[in-house]
C-alpha positions in Angstrom: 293.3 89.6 171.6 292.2 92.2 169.2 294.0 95.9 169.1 291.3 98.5 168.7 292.2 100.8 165.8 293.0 103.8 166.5 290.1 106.9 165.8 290.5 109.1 163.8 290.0 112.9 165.2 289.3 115.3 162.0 288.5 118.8 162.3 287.7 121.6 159.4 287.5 125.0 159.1 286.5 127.2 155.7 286.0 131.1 156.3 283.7 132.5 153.1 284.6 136.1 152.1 283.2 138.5 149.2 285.8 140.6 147.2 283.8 142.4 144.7 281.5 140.4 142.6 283.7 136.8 143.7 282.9 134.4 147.1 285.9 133.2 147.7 287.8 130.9 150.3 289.5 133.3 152.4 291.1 131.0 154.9 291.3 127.0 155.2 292.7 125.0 158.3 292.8 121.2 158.6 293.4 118.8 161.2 293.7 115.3 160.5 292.0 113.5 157.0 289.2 116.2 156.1 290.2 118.2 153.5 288.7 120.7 151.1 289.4 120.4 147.2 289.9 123.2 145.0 287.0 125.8 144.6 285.2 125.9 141.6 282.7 128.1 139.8 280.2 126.6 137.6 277.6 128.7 137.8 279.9 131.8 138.2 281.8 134.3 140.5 279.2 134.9 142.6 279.1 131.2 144.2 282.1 129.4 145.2 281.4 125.6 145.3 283.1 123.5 147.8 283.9 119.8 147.6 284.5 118.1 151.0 286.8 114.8 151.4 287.3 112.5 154.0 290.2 110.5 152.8 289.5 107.3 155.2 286.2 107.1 153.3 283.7 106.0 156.4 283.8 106.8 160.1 284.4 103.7 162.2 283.7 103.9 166.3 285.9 106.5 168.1 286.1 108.7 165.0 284.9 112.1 165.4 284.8 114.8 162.2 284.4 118.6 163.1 283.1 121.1 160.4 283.3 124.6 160.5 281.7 127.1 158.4 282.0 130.8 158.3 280.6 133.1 155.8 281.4 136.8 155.6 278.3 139.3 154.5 277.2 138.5 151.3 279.4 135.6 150.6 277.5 132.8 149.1 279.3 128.6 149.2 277.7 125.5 148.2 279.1 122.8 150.1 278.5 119.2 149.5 280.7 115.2 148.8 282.0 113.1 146.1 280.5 109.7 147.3 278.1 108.6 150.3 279.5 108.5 153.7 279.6 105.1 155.2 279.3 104.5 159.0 280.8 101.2 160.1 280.2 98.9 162.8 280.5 100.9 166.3 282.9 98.0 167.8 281.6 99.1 171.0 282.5 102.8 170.2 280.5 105.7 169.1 281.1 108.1 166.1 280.4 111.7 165.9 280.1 114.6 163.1 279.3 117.6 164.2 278.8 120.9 161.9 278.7 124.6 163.4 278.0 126.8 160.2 277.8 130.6 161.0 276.2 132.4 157.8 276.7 136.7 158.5 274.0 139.2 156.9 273.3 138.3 153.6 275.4 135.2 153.0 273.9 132.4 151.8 275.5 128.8 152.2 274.0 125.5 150.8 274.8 122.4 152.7 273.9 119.4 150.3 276.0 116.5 151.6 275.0 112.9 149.4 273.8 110.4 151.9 275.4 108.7 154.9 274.9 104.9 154.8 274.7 103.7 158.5 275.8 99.9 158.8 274.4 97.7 161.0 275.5 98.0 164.3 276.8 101.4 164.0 276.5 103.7 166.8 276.5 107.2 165.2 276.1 110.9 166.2 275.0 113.5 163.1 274.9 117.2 164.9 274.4 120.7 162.9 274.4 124.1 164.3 273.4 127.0 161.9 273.5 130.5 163.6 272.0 133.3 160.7 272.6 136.8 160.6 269.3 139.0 159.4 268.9 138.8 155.8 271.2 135.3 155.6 269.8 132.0 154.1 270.6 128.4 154.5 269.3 125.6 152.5 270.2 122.1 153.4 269.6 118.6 153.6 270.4 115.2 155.4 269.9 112.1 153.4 270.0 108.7 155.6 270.2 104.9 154.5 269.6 102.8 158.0 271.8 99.6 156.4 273.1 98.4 153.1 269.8 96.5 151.9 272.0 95.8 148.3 274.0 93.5 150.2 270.7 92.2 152.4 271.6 93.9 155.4 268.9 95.6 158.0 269.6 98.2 161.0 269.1 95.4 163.7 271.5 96.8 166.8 272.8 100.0 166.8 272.0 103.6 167.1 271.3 106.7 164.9 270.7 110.2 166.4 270.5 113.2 164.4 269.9 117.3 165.4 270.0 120.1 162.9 269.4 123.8 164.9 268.6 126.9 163.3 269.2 130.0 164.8 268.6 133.6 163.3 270.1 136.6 165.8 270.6 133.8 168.9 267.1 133.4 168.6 266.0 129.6 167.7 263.9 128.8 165.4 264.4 125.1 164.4 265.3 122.3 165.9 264.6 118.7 164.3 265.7 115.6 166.0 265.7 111.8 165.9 266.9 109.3 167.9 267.0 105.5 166.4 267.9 102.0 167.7 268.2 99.0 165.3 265.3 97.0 165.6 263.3 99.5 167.0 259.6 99.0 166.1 259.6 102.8 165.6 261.3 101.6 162.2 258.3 99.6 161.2 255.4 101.5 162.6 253.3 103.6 160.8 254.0 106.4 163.1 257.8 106.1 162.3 259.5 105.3 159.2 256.7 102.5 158.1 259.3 100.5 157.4 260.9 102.6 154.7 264.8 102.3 154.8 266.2 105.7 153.5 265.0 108.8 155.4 265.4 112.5 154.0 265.0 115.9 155.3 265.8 119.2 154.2 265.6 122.5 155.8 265.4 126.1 154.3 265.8 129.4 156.1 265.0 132.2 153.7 265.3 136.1 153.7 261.4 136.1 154.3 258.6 134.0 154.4 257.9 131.9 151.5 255.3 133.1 149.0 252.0 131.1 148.7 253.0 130.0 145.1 255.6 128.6 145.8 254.8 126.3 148.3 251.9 125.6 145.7 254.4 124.2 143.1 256.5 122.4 145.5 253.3 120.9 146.4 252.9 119.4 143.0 256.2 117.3 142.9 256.2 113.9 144.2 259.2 111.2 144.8 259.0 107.9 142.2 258.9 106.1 145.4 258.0 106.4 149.1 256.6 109.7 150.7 257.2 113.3 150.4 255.9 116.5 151.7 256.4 120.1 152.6 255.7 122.2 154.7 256.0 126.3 155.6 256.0 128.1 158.4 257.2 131.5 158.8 260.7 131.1 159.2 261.4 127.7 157.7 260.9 125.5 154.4 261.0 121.7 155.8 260.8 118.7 153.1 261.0 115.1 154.4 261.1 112.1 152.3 260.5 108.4 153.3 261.3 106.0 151.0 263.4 102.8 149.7 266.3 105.0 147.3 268.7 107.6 148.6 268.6 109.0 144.4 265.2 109.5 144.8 265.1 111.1 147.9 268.3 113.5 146.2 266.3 113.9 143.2 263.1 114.9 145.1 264.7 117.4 147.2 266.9 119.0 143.9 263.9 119.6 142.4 262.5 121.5 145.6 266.0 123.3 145.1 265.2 124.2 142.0 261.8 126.4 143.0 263.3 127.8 145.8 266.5 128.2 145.0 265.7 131.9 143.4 263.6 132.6 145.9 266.6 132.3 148.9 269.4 132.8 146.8 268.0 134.8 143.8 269.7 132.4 141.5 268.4 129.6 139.2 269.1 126.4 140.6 272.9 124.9 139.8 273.5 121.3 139.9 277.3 120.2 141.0 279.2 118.6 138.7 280.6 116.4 141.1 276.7 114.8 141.1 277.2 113.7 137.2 280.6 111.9 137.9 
């Protein structure tokens, strides 16, 4: 008889402060295999950039990753991966990452993770909490590949369920969810994912509402594939994509990122190095 592996139980913590004219990392705490590498500056003082690692390089059933932001007033962190996370078979076992990112009055984080891959048969739990002070911003996306279609394989059995909540002052004023099974016709219908394979959103929370022009040039750029839109409403920028590429769907929403970006941030938009590698 098979031994189940054993899970893996990895929890992260990263505490953003502002000294001056820097954003530094302040404090770091780790338990278990996700780690933080070196912060770099690319794009200057002002913005530390953050490279997260998860050395077993997928989450398997029975693993379950913590993340835990925190930026001070002011402080300003672009957080994002080296490779694609890849969640594997569920073995009767579910998998969870959960993210609770708290961004204090006039922080601004970026979370721009590259996209999970779910395997077939994968039973997997994506959770994020954002809690804004007035005057913070957050910018961030979720890119999603329902099987490895290179290697011929579709989402048959399984699950995917993903949340992302925004709050600003405990009030809420996002919440996006999705709940999938493999083989679900919701993943052919024309009312779900119309049979589109990699599914993108992205999520921005500025200081203030988005002004008319912008939304006007955002409106101008289209994927190379699939389907893409925006939309505004008072408090929130929200982009989706549906299409057959996770590069696309990075490459669609980067150059979003790039009109907005000075709008939320008041910086020009910065593309990690770690994207080029």
């Amino acid at each position: 008889m098979a031994v189940p592996r054993a899970a893996w139980k990895a929890e992260l913590t990263l505490v953003y402060r502002r000294t001056g004219d820097r954003s530094v990392l302040a404090e770091r705490r780790h338990e278990g295999p996700l780690v933080v590498q070196k912060p770099l500056y690319p794009e200057g003082r002002g913005v530390c950039h953050s490279i997260l690692v998860h050395a077993p390089g997928g989450v398997a059933g029975g693993d379950a990753l913590t993340v835990n932001l925190s930026l001070e007033p002011a402080a300003r962190a672009l957080i994002t991966t080296p490779s694609a996370t890849k969640w594997y078979k569920a073995d009767g076992r579910f998998a969870r990452q959960t993210g609770h990112f708290r961004v204090a009055e006039g922080a601004v984080l970026e979370w721009l993770p590259l996209e999970a891959i779910i395997f077939d048969d994968a039973d997997a739990t994506i959770e994020s909490q954002v809690l804004l002070e007035d005057g913070a911003a957050f910018a961030g996306w979720e890119i999603t590949c329902l099987g490895r279609r290179a290697s011929g394989e579709v989402f048959r059995q399984g699950s995917l369920r993903q949340s992302l909540e925004i709050s600003r002052n405990g009030r809420l004023i996002w919440n996006d969810r999705i709940a999938l099974a493999g083989g679900d016709r919701l993943l052919t219908s024309p009312v779900g994912l119309g049979g589109h394979h990699v599914a993108g959103s992205m999520a921005v929370a500025g200081p203030a509402s988005l002004p008319a022009e912008l939304l006007d040039a955002c409106r101008t750029l289209t994927p190379p594939d699939g389907e893409g839109g925006i939309t505004a409403m008072p408090e929130i920028v929200s982009a989706r994509y549906l299409g057959g590429s996770a590069e696309h769907a990075k490459n669609y929403f980067e150059s979003i990122r790039h009109v907005l970006r000075p709008w939320y941030a008041a910086l020009q938009a910065h593309r990690p190095r770690i994207w080029d590698s």
